[in-house]
C-alpha positions as MATLAB code, in Angstrom:
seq = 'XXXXXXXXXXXXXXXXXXXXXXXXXXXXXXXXXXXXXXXXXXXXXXXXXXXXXXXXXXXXXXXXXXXXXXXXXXXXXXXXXXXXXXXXXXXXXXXXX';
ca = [
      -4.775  -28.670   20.662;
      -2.371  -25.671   21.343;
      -2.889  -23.746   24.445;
      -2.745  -19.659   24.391;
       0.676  -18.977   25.717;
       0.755  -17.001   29.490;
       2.379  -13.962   29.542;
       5.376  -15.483   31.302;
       6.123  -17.914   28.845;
       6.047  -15.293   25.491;
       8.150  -13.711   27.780;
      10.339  -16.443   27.815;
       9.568  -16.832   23.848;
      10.503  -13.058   22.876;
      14.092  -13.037   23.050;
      14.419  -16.055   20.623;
      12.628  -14.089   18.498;
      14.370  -10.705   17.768;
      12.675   -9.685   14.956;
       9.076  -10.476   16.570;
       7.053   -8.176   18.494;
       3.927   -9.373   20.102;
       0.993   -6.798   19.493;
      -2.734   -7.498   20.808;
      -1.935  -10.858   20.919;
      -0.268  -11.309   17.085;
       3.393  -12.037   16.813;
       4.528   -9.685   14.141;
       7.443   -9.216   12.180;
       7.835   -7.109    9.182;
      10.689   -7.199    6.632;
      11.873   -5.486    3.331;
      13.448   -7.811    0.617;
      15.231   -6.713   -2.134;
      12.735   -6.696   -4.548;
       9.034   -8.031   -5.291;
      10.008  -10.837   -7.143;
      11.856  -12.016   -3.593;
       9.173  -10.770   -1.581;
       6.730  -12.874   -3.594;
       9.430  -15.912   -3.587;
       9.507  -15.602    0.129;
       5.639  -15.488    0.329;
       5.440  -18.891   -1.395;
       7.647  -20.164    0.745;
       5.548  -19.477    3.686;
       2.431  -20.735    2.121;
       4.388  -24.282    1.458;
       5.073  -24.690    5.024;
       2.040  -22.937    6.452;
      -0.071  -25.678    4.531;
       2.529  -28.024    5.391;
       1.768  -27.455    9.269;
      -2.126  -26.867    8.341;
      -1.300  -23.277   10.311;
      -1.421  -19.781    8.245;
      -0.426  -16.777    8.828;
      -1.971  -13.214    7.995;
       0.745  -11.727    4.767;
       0.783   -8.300    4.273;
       2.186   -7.052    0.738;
       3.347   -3.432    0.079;
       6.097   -3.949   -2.950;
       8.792   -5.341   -1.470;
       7.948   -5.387    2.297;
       5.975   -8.211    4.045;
       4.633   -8.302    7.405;
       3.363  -11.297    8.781;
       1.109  -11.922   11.661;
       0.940  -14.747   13.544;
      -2.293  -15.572   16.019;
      -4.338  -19.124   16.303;
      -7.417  -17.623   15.829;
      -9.295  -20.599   17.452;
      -7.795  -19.729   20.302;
      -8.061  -15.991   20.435;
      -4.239  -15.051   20.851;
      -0.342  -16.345   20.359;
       0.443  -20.552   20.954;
       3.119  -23.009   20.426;
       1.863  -23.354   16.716;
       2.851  -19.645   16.238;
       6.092  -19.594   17.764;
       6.857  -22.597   15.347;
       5.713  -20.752   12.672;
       7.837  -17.617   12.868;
      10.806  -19.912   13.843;
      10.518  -21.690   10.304;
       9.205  -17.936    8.644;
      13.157  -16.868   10.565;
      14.453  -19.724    8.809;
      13.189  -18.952    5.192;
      14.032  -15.185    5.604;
      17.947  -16.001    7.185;
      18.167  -18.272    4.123;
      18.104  -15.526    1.819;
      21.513  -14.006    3.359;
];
């Protein structure tokens, strides 16, 4: 089972993460794509590994901008699982460039 992260180590978590912000214990990250078709592409995405890794995250859709939020809920706040998460969300997103 994952363990809530202390504030020390999201600390130490943060700065790999420069498009992350850690808000009431979410990491969120929100992002504007070219259009909705890519938004939706990169949404899809997500979902494939999120049910790969049995680990979702919240999606928020406006057009062409996403914003994801990342919590384990179980747990009441931000874990290993979630830094994983937005590290292979980073990956999907840099892959578009």
């Amino acid at each position: 089972m994952a363990e809530l992260l202390s504030d020390d180590q999201l600390n130490d978590v943060l700065p790999k993460l420069p498009d992350w912000t850690a808000q009431d214990a979410v990491l969120v990250r929100t992002v504007e794509l070219e259009s909705f078709a890519q938004a939706i592409m990169v949404v899809n995405r997500v979902a494939e590994v999120a049910e790969n890794d049995n680990h979702h995250p919240d999606v928020d859709i406006r057009y062409k901008t996403l914003t994801f939020r990342l919590s384990t809920h179980y747990k009441g706040g931000i874990t290993a699982l979630d830094v994983s998460l937005a590290e292979e969300i980073d990956g999907i997103l840099d892959a578009l460039a």
